[in-house]
C-alpha positions as YAML, in Angstrom:
chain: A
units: angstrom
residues:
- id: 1
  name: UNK
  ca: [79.30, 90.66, 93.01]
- id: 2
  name: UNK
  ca: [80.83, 91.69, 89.56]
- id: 3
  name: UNK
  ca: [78.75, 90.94, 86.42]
- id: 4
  name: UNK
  ca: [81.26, 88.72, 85.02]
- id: 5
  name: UNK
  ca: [80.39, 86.08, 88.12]
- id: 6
  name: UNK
  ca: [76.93, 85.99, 87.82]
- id: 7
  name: UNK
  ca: [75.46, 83.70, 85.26]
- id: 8
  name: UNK
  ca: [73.71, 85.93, 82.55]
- id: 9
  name: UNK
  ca: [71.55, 84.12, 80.81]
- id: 10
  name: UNK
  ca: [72.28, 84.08, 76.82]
- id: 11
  name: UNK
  ca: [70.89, 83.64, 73.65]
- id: 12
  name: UNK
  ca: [68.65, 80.33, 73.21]
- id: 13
  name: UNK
  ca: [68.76, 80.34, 77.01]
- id: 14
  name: UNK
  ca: [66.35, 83.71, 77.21]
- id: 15
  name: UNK
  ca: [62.85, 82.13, 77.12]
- id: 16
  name: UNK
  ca: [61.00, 85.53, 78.24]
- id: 17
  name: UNK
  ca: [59.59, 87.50, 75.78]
- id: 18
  name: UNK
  ca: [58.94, 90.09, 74.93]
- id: 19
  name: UNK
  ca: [62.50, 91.97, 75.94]
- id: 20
  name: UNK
  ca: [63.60, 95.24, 75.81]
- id: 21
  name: UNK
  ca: [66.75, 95.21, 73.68]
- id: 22
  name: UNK
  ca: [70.14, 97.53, 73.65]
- id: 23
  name: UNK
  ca: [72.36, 97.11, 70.87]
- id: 24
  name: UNK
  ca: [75.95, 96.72, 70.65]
- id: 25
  name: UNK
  ca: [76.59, 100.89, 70.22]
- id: 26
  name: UNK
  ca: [74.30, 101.41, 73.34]
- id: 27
  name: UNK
  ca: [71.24, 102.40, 71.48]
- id: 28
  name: UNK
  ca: [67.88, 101.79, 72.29]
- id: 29
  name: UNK
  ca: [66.16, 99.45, 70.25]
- id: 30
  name: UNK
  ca: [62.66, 99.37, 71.79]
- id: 31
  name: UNK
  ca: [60.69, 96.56, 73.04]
- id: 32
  name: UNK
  ca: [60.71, 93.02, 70.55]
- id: 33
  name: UNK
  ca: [59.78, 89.25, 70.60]
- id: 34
  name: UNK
  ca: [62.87, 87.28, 72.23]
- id: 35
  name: UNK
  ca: [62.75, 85.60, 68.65]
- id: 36
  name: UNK
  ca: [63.50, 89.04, 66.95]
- id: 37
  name: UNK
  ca: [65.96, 89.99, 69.11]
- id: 38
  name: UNK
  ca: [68.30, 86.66, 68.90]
- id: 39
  name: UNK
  ca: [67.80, 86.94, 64.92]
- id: 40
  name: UNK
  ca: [69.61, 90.65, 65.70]
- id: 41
  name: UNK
  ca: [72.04, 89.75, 67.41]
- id: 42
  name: UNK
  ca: [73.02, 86.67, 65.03]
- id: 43
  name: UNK
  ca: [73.32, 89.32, 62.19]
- id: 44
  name: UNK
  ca: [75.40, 91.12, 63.84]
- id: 45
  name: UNK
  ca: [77.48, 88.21, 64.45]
- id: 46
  name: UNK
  ca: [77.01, 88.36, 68.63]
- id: 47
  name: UNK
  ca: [75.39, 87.34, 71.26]
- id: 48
  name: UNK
  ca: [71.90, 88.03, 73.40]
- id: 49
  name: UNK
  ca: [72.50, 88.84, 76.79]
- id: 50
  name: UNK
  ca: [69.86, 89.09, 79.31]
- id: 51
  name: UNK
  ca: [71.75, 92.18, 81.84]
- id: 52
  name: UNK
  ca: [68.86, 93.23, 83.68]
- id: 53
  name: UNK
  ca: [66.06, 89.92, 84.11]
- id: 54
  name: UNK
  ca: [64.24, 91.30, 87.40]
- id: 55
  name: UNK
  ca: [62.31, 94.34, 85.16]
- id: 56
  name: UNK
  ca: [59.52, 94.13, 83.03]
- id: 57
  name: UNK
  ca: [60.21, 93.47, 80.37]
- id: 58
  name: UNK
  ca: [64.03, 91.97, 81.02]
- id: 59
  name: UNK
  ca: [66.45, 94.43, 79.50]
- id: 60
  name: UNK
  ca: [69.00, 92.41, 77.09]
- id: 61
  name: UNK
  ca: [71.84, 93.44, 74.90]
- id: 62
  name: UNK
  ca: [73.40, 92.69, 71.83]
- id: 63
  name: UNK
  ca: [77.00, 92.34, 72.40]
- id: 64
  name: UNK
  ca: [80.07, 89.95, 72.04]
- id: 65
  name: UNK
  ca: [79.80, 88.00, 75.37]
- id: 66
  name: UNK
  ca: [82.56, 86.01, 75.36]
- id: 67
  name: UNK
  ca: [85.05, 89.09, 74.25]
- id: 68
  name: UNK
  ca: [83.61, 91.13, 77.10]
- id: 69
  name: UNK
  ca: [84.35, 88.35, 79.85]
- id: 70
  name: UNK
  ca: [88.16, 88.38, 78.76]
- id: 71
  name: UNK
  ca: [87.95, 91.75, 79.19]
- id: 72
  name: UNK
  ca: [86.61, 91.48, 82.74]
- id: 73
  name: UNK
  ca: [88.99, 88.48, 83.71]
- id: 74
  name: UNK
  ca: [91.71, 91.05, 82.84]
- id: 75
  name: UNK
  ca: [90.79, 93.96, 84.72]
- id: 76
  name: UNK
  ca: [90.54, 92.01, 87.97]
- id: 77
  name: UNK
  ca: [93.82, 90.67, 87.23]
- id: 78
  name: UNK
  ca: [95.24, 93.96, 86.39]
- id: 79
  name: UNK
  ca: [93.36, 95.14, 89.97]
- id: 80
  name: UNK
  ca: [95.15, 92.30, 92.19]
- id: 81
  name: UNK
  ca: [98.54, 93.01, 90.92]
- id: 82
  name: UNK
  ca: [98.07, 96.30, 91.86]
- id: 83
  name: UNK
  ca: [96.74, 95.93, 95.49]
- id: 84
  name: UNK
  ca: [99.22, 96.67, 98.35]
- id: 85
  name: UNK
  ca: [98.71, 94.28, 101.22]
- id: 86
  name: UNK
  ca: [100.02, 95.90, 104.35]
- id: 87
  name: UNK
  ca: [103.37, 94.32, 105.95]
- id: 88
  name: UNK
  ca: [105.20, 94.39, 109.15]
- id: 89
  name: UNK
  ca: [108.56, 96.05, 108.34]
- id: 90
  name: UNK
  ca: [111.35, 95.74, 111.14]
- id: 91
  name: UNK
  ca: [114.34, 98.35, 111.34]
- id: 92
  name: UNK
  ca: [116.39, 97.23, 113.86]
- id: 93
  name: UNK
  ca: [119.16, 99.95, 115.82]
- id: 94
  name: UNK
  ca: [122.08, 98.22, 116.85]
- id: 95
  name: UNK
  ca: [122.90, 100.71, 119.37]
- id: 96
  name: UNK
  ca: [121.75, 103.09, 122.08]
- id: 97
  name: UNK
  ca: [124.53, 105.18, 120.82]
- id: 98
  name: UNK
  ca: [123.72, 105.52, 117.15]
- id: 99
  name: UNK
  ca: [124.22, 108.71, 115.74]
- id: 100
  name: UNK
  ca: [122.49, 111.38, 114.22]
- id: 101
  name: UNK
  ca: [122.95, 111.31, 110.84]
- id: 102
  name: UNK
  ca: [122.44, 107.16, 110.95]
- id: 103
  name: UNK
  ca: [119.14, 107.27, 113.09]
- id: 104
  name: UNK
  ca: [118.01, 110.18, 110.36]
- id: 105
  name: UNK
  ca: [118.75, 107.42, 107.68]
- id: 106
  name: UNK
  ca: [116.74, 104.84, 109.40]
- id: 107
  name: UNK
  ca: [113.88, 107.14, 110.03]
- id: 108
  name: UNK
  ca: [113.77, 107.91, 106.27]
- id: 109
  name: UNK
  ca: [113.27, 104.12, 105.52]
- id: 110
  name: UNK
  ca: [110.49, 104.35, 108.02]
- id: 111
  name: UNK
  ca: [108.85, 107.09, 106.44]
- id: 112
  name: UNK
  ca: [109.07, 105.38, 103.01]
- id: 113
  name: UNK
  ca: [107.30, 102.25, 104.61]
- id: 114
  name: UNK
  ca: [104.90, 104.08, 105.91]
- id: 115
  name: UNK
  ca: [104.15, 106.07, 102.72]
- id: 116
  name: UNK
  ca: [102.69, 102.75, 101.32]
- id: 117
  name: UNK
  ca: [100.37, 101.91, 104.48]
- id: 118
  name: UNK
  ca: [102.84, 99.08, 106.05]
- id: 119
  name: UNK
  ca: [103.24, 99.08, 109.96]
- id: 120
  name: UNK
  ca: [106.93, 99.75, 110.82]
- id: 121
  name: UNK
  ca: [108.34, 98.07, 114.05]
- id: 122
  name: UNK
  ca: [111.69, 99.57, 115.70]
- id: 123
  name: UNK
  ca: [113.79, 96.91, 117.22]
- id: 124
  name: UNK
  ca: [116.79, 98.30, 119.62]
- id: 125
  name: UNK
  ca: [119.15, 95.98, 120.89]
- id: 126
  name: UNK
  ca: [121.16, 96.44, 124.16]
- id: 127
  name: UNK
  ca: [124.07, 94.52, 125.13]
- id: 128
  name: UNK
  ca: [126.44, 94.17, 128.51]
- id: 129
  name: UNK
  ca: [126.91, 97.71, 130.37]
- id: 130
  name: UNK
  ca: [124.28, 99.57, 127.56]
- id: 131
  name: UNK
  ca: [121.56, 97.24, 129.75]
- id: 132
  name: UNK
  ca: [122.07, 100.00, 132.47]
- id: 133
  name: UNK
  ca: [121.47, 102.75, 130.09]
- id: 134
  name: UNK
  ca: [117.79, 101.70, 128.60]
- id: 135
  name: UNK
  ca: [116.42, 104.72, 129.37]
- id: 136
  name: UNK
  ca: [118.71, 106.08, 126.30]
- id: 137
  name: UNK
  ca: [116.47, 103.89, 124.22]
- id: 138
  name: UNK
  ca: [113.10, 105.29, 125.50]
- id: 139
  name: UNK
  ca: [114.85, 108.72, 124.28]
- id: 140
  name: UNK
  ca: [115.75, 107.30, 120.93]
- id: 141
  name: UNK
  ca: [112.02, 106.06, 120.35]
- id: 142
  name: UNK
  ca: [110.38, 109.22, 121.42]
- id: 143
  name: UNK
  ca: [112.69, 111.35, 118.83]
- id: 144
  name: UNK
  ca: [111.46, 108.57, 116.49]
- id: 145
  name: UNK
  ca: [108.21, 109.12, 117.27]
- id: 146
  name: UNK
  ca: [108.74, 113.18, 116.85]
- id: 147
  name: UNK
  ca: [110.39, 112.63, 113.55]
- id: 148
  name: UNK
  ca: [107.66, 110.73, 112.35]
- id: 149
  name: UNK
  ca: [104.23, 112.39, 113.77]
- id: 150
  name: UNK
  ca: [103.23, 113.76, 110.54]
- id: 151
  name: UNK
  ca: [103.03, 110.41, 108.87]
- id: 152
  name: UNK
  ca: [102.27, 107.91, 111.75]
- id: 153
  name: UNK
  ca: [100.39, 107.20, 114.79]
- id: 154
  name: UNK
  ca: [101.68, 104.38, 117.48]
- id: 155
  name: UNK
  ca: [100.30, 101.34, 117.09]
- id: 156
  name: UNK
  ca: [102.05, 99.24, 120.05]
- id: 157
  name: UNK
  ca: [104.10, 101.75, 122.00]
- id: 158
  name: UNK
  ca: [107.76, 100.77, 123.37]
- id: 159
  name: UNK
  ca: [107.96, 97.76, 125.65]
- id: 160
  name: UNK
  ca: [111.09, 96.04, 126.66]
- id: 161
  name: UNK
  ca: [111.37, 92.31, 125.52]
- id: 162
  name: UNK
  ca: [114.43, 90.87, 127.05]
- id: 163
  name: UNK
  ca: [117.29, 92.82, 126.16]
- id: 164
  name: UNK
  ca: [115.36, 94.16, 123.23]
- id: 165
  name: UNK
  ca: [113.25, 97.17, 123.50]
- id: 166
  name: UNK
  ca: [110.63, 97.43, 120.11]
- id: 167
  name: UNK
  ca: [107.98, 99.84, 119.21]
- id: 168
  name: UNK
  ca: [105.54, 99.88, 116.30]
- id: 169
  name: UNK
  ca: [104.11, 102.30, 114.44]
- id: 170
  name: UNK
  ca: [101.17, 102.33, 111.91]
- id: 171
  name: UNK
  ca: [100.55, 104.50, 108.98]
- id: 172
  name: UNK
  ca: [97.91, 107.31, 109.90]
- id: 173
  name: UNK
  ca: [97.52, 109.09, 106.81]
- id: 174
  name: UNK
  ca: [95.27, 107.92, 103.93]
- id: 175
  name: UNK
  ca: [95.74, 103.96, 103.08]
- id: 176
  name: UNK
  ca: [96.50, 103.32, 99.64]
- id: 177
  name: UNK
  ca: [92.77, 103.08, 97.68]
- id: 178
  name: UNK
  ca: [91.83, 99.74, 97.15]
- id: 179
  name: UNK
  ca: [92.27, 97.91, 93.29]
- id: 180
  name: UNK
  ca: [89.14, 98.45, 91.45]
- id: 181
  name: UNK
  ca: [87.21, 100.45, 89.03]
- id: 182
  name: UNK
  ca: [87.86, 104.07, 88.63]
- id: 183
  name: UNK
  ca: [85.74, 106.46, 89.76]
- id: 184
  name: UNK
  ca: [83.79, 107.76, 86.58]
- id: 185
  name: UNK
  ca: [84.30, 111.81, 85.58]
- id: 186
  name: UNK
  ca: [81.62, 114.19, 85.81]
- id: 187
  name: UNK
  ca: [79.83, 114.47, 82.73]
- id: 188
  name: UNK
  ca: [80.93, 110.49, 81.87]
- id: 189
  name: UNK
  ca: [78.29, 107.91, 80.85]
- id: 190
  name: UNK
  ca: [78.25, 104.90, 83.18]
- id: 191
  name: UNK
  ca: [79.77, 101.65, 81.88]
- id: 192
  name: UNK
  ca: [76.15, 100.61, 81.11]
- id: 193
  name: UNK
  ca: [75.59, 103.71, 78.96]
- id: 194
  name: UNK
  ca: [71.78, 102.85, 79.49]
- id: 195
  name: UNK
  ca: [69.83, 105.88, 77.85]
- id: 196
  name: UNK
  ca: [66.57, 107.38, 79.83]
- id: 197
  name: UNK
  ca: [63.21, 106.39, 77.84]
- id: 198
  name: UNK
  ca: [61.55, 108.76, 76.06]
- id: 199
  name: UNK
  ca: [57.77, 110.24, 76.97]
- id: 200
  name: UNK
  ca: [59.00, 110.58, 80.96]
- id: 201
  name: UNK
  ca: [59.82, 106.80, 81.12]
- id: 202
  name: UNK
  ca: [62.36, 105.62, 83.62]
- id: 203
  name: UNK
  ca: [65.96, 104.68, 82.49]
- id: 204
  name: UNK
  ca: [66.62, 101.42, 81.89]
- id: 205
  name: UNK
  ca: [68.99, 99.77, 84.32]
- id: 206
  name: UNK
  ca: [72.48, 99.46, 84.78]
- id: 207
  name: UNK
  ca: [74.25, 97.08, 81.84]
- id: 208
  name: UNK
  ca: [77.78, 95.98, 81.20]
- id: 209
  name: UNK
  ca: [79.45, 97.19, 77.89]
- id: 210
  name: UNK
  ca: [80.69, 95.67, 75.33]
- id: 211
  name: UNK
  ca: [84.97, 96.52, 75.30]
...
């Protein structure tokens, strides 16, 4: 669960004190009365966030709560329009007979379907005397499959359905990575830009930032 949907307790709302207290430029601002702390962050014209409330004593910051919320409402928005949800994708062959350059064409489409993590099912039709000639079409999917073994493993293999014969085939490389943060860079600060304590003291936990 993100920060944004868990329900921080703010300014008059903080009743523990004393608090350790961050400011809004991620410095540390050592341990005060609640009291002190709220009159700090009114200056400043922001709020008094309590990030971390299961230490002792609670971590809070000083930062503009309501600003950094929008932020985080956008970001997940941003991160759903982005995600790829996988789809069946259906290339149908007309023909036992196609040629060449046409079943190349087809198995281009295929390959840029399966670039993007869809499933890709291969739908050849077979009508009056090509109904005597199916094994063609078992010929035609295993060139398919040939064409297409770098990219692509079978996920339902060829199976006659009436005068249809359809195969499916799944992506096997790696999926397209799922909408969400970034992963940070060596040598970056963590979002919560939390700074160790001094004398040997552990760091302080894990805080959003203001944007």
């Amino acid at each position: 669960m993100t920060l944004i949907n868990q329900n921080l307790r703010c300014n008059e709302q903080i009743r523990v004190s004393p608090i350790r207290l961050i400011g809004d430029n991620n410095e540390q601002l050592g341990i005060l009365p609640n009291f002190e702390a709220l009159r700090l962050a009114r200056e400043a014209g922001m709020d008094l966030v309590e990030v971390a409330p299961n230490v002792r004593p609670p971590v809070c910051r000083i930062m503009d709560y309501g600003k950094w919320k929008y932020a985080q409402r956008k970001k997940e928005q941003k991160s759903k329009s982005h995600r790829h949800e996988t789809e069946l994708k259906e290339i149908r062959i007309k023909t036992p007979k196609i040629g060449d350059h046409d079943l190349g064409i087809k198995v281009g489409r295929a390959r840029d379907f399966l670039s993007r993590g869809d499933r890709v099912q291969f739908t050849l039709r077979f009508r009056g005397r090509e109904l005597a000639h199916m094994d063609e079409g078992k010929k035609i999917f295993g060139h398919i499959k040939q064409q297409l073994a770098d990219c692509s493993k079978v996920d339902q293999d060829y199976r006659f359905e009436g005068k249809r014969l359809t195969m499916t085939l799944a992506a096997s490389g790696p999926q397209p990575a799922p909408a969400g943060k970034p992963a940070a860079k060596a040598g970056e600060p963590s979002p919560a830009g939390a700074a160790a304590q001094p004398g040997g003291a552990s760091p302080v936990p894990a805080t959003p930032q203001t944007p």
